[in-house]
N, CA, C and O atoms as a CHARMM CRD file, in Angstrom:
* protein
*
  336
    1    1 UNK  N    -10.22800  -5.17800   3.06100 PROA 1      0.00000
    2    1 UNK  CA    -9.91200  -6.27900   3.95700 PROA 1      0.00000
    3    1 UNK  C     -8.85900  -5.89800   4.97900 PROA 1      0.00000
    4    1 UNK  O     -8.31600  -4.79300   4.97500 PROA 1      0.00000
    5    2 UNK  N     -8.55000  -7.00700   5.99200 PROA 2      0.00000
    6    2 UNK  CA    -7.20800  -6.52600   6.79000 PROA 2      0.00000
    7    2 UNK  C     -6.17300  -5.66800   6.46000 PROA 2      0.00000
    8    2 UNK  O     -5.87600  -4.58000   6.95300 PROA 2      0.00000
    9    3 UNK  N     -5.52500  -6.46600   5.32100 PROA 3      0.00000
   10    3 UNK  CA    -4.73400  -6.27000   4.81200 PROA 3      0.00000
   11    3 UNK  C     -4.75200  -4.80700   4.03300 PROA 3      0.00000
   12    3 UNK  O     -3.62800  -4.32100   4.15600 PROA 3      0.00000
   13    4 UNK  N     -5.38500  -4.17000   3.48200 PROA 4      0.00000
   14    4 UNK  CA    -5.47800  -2.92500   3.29800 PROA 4      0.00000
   15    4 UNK  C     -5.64300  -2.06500   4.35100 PROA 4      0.00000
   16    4 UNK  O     -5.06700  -0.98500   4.22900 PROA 4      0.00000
   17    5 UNK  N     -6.24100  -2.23800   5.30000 PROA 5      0.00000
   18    5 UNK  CA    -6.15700  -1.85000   6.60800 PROA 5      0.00000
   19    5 UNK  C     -5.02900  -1.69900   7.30900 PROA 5      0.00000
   20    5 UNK  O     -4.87000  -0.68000   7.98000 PROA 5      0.00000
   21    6 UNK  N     -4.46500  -2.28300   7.28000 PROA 6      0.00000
   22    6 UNK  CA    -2.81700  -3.22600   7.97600 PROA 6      0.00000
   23    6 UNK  C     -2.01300  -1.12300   7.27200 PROA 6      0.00000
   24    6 UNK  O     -1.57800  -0.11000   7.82100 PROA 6      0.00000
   25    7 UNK  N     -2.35500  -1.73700   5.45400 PROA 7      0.00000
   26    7 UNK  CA    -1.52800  -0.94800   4.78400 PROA 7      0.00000
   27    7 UNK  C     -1.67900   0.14400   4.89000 PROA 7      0.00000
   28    7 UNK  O     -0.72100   0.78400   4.45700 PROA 7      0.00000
   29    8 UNK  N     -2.93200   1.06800   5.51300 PROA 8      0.00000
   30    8 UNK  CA    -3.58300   2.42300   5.50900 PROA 8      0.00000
   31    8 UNK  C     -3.10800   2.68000   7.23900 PROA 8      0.00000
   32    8 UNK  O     -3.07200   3.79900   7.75200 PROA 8      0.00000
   33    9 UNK  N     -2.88300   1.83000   7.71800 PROA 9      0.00000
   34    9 UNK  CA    -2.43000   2.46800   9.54400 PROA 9      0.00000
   35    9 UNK  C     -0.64100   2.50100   9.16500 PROA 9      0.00000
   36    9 UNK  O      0.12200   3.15800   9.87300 PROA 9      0.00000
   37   10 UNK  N     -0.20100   1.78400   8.09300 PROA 10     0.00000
   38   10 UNK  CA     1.41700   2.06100   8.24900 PROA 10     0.00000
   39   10 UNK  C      1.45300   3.23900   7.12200 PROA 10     0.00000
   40   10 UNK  O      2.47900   3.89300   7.30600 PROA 10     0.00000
   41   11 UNK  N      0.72900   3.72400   6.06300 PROA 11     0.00000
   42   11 UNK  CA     0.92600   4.79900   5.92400 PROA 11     0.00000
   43   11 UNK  C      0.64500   5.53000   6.79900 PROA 11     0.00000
   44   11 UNK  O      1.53800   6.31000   7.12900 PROA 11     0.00000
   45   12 UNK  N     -0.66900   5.60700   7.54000 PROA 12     0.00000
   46   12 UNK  CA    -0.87100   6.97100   8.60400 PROA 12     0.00000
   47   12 UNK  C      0.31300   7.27100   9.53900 PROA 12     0.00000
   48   12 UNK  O      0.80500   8.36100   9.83400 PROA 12     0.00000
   49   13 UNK  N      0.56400   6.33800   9.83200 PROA 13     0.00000
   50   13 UNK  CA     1.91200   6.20100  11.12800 PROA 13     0.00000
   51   13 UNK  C      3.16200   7.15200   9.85100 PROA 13     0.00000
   52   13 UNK  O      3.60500   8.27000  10.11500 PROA 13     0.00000
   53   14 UNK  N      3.44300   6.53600   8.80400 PROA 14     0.00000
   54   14 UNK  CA     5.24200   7.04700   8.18100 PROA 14     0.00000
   55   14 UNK  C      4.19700   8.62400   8.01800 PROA 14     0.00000
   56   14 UNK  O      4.89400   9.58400   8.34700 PROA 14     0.00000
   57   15 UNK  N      3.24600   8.90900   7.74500 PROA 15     0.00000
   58   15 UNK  CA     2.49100  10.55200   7.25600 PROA 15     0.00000
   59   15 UNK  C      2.62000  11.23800   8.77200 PROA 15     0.00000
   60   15 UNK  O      3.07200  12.36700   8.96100 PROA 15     0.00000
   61   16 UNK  N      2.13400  10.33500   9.82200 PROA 16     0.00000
   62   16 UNK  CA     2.71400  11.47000  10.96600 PROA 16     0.00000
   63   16 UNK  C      4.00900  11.45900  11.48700 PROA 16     0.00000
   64   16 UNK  O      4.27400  12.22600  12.41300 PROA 16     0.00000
   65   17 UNK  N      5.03600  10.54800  10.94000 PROA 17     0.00000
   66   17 UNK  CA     6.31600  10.78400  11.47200 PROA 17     0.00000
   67   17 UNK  C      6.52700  11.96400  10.38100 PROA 17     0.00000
   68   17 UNK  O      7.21700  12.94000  10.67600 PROA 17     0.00000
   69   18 UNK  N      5.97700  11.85900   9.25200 PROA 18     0.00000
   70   18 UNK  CA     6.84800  12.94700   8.85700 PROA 18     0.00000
   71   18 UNK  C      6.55500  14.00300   8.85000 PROA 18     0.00000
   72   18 UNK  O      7.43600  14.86200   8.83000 PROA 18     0.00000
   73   19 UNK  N      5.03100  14.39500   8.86600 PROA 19     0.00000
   74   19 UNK  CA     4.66000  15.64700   9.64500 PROA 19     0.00000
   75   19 UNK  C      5.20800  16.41800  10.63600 PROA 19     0.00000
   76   19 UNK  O      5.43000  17.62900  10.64000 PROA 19     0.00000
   77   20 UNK  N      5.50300  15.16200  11.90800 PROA 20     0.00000
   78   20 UNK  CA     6.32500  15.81500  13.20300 PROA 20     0.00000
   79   20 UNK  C      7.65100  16.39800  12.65500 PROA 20     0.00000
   80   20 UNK  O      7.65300  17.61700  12.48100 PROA 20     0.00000
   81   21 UNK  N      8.59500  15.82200  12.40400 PROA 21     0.00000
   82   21 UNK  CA     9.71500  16.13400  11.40700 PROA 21     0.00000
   83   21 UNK  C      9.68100  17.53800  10.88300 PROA 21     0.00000
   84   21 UNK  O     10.47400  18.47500  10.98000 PROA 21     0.00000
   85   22 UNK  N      8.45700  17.38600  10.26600 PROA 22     0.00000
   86   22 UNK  CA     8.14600  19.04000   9.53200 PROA 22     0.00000
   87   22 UNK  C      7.53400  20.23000  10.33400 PROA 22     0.00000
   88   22 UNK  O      7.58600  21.30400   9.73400 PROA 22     0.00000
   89   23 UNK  N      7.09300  20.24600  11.29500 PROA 23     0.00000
   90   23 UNK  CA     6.35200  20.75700  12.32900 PROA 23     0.00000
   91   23 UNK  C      6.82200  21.86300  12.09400 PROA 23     0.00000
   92   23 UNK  O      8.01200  22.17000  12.16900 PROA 23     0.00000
   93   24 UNK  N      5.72000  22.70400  11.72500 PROA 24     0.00000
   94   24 UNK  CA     5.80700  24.66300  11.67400 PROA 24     0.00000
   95   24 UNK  C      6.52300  25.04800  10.52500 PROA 24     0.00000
   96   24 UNK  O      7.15100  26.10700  10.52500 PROA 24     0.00000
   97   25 UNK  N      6.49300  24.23500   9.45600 PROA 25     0.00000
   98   25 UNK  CA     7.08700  24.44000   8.38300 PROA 25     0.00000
   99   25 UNK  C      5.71200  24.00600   7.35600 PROA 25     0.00000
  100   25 UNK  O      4.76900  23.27300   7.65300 PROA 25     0.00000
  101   26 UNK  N      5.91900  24.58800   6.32200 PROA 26     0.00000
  102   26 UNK  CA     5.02300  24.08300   5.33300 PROA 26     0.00000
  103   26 UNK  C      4.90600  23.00100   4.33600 PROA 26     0.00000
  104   26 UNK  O      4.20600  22.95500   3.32400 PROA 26     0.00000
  105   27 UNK  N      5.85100  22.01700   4.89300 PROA 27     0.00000
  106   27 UNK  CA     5.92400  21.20100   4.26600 PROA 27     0.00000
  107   27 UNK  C      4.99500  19.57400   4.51000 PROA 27     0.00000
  108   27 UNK  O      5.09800  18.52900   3.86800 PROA 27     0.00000
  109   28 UNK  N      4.18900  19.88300   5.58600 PROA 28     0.00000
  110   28 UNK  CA     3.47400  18.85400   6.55300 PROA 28     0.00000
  111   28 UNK  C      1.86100  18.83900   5.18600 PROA 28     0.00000
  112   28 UNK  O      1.07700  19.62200   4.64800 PROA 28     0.00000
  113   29 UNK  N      2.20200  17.36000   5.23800 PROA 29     0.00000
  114   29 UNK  CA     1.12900  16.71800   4.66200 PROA 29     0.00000
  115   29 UNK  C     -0.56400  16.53900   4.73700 PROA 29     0.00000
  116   29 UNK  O     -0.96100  15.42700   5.08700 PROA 29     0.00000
  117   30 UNK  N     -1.15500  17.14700   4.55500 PROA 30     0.00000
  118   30 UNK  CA    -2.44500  16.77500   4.87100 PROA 30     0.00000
  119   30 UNK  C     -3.14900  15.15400   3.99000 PROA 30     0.00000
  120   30 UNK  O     -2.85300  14.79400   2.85000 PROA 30     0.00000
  121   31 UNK  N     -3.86100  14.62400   4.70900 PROA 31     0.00000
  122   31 UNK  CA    -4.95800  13.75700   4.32100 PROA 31     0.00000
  123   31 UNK  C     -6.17700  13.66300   4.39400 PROA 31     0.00000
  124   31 UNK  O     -6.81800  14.28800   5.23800 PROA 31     0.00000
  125   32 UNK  N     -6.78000  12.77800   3.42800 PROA 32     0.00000
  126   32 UNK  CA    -8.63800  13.00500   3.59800 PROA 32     0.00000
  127   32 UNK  C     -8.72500  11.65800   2.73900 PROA 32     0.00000
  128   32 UNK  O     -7.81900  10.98600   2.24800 PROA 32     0.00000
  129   33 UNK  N    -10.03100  11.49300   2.72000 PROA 33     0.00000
  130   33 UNK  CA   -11.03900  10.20900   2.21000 PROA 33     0.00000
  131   33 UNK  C    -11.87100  10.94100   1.41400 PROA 33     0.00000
  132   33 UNK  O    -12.52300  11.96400   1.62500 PROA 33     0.00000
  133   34 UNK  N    -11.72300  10.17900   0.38500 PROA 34     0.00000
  134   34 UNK  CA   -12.72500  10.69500  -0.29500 PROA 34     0.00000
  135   34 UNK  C    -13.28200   9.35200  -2.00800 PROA 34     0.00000
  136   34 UNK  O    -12.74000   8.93900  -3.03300 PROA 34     0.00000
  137   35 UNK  N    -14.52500   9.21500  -1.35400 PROA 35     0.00000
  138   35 UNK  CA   -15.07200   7.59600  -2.11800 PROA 35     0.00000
  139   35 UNK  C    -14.35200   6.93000  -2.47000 PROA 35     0.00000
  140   35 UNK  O    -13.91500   6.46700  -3.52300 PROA 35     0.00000
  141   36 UNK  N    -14.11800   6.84800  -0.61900 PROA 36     0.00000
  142   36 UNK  CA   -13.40900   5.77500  -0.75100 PROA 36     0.00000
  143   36 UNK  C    -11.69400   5.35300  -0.98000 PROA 36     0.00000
  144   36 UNK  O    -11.02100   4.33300  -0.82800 PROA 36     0.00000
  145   37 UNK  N    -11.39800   7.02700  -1.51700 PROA 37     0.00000
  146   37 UNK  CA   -10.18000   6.93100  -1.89400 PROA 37     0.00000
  147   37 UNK  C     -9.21400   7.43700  -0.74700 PROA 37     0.00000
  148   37 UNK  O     -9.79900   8.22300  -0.00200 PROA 37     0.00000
  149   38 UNK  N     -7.81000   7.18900  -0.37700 PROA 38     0.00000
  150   38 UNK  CA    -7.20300   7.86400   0.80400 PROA 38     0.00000
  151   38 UNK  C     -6.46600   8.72300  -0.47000 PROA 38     0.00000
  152   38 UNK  O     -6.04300   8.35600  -1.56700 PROA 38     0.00000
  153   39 UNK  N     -6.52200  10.14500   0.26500 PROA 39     0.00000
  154   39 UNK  CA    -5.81700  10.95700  -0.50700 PROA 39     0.00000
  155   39 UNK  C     -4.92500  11.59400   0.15200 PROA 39     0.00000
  156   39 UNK  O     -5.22800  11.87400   1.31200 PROA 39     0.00000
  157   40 UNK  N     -3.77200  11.95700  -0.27800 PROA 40     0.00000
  158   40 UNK  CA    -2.71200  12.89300   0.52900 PROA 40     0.00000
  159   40 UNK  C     -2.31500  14.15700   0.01100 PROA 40     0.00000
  160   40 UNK  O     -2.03900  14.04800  -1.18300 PROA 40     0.00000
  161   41 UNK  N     -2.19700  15.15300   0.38400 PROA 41     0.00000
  162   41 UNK  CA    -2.24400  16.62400  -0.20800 PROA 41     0.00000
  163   41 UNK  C     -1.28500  17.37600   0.21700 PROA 41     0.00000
  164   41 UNK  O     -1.37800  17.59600   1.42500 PROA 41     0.00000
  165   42 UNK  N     -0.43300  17.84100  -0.27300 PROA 42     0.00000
  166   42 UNK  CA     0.73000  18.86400  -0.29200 PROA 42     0.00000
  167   42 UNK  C      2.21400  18.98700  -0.50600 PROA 42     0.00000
  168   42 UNK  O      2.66900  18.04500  -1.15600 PROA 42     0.00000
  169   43 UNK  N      3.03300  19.83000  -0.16000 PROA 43     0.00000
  170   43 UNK  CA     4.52400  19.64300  -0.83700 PROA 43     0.00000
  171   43 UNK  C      5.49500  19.09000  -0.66200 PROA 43     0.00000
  172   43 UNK  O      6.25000  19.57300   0.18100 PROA 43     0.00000
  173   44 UNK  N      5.86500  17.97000  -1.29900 PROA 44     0.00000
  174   44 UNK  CA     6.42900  17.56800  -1.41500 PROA 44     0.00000
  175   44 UNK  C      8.71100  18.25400  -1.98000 PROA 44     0.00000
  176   44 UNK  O      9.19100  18.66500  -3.03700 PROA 44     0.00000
  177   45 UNK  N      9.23500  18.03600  -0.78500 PROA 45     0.00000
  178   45 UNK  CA    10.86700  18.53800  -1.45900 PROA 45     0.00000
  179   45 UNK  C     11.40900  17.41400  -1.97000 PROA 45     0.00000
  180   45 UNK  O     11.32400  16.33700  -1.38000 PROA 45     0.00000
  181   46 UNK  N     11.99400  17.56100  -3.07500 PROA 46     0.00000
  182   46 UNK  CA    12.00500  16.82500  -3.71100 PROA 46     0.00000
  183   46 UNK  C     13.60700  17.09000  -4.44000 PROA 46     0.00000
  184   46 UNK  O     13.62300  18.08800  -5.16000 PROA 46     0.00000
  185   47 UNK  N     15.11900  16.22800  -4.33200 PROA 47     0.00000
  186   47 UNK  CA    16.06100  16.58700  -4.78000 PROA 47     0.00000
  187   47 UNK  C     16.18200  15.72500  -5.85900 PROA 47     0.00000
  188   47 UNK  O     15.88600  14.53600  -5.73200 PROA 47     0.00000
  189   48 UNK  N     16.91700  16.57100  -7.78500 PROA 48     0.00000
  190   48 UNK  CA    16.92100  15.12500  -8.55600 PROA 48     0.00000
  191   48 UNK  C     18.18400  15.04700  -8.14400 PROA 48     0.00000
  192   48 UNK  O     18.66000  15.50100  -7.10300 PROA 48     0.00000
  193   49 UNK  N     18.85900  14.28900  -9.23700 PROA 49     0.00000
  194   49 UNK  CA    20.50900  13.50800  -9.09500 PROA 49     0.00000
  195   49 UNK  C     20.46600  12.15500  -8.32000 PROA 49     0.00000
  196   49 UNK  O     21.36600  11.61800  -7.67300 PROA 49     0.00000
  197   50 UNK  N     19.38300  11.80600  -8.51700 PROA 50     0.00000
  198   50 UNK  CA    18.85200  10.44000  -7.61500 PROA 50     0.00000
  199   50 UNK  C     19.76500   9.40100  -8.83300 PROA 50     0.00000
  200   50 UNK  O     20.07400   9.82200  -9.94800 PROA 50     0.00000
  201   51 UNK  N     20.10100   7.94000  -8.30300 PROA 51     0.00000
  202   51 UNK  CA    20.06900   7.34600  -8.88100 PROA 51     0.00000
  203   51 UNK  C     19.43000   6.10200  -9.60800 PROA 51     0.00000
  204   51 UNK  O     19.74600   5.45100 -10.60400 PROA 51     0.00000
  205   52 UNK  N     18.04800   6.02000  -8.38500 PROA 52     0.00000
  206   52 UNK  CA    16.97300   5.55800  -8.69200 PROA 52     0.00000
  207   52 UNK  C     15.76000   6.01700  -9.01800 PROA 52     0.00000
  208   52 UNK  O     15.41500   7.02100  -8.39500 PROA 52     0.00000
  209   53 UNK  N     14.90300   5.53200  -9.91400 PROA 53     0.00000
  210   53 UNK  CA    13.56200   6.42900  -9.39500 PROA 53     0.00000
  211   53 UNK  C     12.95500   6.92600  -8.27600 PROA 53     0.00000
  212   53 UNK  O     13.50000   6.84000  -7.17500 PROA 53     0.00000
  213   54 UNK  N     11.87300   7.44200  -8.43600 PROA 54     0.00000
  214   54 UNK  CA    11.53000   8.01100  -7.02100 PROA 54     0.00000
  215   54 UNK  C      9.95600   7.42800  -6.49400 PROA 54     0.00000
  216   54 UNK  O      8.88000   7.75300  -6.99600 PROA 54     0.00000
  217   55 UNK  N     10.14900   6.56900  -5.45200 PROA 55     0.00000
  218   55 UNK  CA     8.72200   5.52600  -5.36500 PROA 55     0.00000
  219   55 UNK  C      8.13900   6.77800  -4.47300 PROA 55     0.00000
  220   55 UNK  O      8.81300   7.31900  -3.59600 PROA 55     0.00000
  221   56 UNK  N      6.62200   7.22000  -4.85600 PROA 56     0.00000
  222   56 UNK  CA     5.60500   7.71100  -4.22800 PROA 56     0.00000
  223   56 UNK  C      4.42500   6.68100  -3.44000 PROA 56     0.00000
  224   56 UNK  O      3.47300   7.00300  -2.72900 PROA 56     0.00000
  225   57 UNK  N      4.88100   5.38900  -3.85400 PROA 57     0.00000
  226   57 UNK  CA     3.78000   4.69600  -3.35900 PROA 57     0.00000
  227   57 UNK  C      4.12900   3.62400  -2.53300 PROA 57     0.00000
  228   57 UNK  O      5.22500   3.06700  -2.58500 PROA 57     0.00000
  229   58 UNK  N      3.21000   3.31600  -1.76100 PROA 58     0.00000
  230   58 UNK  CA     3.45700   2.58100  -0.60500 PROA 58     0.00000
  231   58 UNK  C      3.58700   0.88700  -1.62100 PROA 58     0.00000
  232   58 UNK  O      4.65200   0.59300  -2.16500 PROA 58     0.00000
  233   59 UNK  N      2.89300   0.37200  -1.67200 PROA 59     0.00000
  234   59 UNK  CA     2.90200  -1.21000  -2.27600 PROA 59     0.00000
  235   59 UNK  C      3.74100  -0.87800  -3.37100 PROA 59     0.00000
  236   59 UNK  O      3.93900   0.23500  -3.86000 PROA 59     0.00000
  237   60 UNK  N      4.24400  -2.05900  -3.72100 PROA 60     0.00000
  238   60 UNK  CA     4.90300  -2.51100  -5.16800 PROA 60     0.00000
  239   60 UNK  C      3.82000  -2.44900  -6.35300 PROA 60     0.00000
  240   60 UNK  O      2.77500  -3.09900  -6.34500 PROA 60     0.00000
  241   61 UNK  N      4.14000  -1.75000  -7.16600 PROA 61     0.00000
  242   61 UNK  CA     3.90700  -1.67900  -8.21200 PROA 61     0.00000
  243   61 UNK  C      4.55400  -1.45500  -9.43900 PROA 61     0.00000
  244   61 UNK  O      5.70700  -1.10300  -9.18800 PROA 61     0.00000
  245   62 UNK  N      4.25300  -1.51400 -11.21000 PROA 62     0.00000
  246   62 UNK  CA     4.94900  -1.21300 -12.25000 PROA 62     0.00000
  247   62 UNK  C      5.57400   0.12800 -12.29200 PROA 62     0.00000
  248   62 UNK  O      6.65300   0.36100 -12.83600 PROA 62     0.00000
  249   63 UNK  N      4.62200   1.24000 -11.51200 PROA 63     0.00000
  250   63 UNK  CA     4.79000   2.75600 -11.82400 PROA 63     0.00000
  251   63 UNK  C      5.69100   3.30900 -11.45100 PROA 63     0.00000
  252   63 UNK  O      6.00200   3.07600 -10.28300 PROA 63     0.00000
  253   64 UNK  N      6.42800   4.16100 -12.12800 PROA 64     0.00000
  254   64 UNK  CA     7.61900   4.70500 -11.64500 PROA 64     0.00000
  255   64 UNK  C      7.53700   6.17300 -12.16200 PROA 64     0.00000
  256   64 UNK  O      7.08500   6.39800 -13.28500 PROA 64     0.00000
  257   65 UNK  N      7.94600   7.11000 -11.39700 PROA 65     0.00000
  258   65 UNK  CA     8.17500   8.59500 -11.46000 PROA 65     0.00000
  259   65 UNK  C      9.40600   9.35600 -11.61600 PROA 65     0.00000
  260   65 UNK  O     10.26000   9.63400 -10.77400 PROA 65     0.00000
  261   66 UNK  N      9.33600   9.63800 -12.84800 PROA 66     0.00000
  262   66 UNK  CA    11.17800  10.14900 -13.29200 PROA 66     0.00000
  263   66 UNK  C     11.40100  11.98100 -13.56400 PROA 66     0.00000
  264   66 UNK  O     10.53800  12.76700 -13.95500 PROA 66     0.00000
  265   67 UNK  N     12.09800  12.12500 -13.39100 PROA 67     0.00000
  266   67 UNK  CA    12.15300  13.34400 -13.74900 PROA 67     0.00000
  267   67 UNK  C     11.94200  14.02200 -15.25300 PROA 67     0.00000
  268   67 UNK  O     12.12000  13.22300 -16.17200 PROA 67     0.00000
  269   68 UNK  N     11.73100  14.82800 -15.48300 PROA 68     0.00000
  270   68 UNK  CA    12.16300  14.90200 -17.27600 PROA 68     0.00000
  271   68 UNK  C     13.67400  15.21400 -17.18400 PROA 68     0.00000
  272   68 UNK  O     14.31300  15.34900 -16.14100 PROA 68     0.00000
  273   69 UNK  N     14.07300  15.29200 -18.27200 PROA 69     0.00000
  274   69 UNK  CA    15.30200  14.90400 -18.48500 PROA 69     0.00000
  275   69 UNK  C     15.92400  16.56000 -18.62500 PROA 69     0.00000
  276   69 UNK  O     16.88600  16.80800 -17.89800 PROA 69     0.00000
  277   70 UNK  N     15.60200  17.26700 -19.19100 PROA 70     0.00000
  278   70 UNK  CA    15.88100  18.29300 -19.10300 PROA 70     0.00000
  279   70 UNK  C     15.66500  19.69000 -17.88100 PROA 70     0.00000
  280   70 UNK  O     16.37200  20.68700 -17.72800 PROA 70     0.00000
  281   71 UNK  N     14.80200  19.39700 -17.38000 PROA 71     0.00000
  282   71 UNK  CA    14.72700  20.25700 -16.33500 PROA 71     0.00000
  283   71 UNK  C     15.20600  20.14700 -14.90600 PROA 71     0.00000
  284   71 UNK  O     15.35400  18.97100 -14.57200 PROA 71     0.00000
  285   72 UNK  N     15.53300  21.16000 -13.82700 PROA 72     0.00000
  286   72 UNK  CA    16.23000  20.65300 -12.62400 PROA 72     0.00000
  287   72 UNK  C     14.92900  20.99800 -11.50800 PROA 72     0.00000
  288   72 UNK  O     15.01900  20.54700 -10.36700 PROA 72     0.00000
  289   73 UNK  N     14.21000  21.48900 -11.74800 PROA 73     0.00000
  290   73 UNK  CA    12.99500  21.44000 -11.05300 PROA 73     0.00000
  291   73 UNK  C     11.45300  20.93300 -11.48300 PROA 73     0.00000
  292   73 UNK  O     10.95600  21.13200 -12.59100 PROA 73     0.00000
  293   74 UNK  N     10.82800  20.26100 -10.41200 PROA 74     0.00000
  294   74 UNK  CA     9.86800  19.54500 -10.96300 PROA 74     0.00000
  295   74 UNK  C      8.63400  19.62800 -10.39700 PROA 74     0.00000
  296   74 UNK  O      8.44700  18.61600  -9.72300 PROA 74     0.00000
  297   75 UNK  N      7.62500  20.43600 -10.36000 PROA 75     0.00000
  298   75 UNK  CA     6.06600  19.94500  -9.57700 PROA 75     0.00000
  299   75 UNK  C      5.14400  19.24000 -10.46000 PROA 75     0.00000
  300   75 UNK  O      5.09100  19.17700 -11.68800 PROA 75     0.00000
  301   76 UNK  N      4.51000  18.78400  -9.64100 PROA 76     0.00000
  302   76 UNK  CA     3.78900  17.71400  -9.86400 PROA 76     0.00000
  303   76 UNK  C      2.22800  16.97500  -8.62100 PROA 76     0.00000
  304   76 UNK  O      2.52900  16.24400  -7.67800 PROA 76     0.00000
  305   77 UNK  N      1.41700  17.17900  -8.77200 PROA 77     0.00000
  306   77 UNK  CA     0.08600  17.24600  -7.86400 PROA 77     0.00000
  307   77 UNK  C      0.42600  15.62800  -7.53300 PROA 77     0.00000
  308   77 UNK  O      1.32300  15.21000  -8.26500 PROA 77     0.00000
  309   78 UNK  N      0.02900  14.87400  -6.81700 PROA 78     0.00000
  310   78 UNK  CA     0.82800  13.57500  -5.87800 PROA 78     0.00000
  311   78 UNK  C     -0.58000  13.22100  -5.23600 PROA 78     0.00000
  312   78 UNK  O     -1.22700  14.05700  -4.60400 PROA 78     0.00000
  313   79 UNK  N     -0.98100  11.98900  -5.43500 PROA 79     0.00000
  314   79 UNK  CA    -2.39200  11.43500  -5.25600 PROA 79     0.00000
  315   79 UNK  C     -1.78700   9.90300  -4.65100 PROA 79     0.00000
  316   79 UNK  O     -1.49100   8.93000  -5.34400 PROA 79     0.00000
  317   80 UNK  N     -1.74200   9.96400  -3.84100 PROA 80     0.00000
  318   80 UNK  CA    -1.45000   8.18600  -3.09400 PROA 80     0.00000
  319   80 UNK  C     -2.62400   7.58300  -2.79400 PROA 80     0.00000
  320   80 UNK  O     -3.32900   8.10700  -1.93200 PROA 80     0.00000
  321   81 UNK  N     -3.06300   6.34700  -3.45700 PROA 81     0.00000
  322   81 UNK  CA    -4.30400   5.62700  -3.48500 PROA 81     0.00000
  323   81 UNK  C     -3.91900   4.58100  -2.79300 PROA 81     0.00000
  324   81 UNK  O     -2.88800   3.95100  -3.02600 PROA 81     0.00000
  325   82 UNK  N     -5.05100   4.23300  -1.53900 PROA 82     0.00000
  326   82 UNK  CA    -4.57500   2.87700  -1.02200 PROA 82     0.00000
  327   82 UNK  C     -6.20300   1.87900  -0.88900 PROA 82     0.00000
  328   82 UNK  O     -6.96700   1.56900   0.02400 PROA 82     0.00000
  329   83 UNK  N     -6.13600   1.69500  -2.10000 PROA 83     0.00000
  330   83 UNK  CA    -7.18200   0.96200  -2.69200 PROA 83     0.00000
  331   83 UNK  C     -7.28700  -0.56200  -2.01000 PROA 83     0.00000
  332   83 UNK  O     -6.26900  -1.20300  -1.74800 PROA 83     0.00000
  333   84 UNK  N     -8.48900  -1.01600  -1.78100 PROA 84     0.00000
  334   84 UNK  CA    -8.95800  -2.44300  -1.11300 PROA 84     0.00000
  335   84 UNK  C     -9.90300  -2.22800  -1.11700 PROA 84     0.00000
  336   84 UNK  O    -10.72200  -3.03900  -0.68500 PROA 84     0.00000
């Protein structure tokens, strides 16, 4: 509907500000579709010592992404769904 629409042009817009930002560095995001799904692909920098979690996703939701507790580095494959 609109409204998922609405939500898939303000991610595209914050994915190319931050691309530009990253420009000639490897840190620039790719995207694709795929049935249906919007997918986003690549690396993410990522500092812990946060004092909040760390939201990957655009809408409000329950899910939250924490570090483990013991380690100071973290990867992790990053799938942003903007389902409607």
């Amino acid at each position: 509907g609109p409204a998922a629409l609405a939500r898939r042009n303000e991610l595209l817009l914050h994915l190319k500000t931050y691309n530009i930002y990253y420009e000639g560095q490897n840190l620039q995001l790719r995207h694709r579709e795929e049935d249906g799904e919007f997918i986003v692909e690549g690396l993410l920098n990522i500092s812990w010592g946060l004092r909040r979690p760390i939201r990957l996703q655009m809408q409000d939701d329950n899910q939250r992404i924490r570090p483990p507790p013991s380690s100071s580095s973290w990867h992790s494959g990053c799938n942003l769904g903007a389902h409607g």
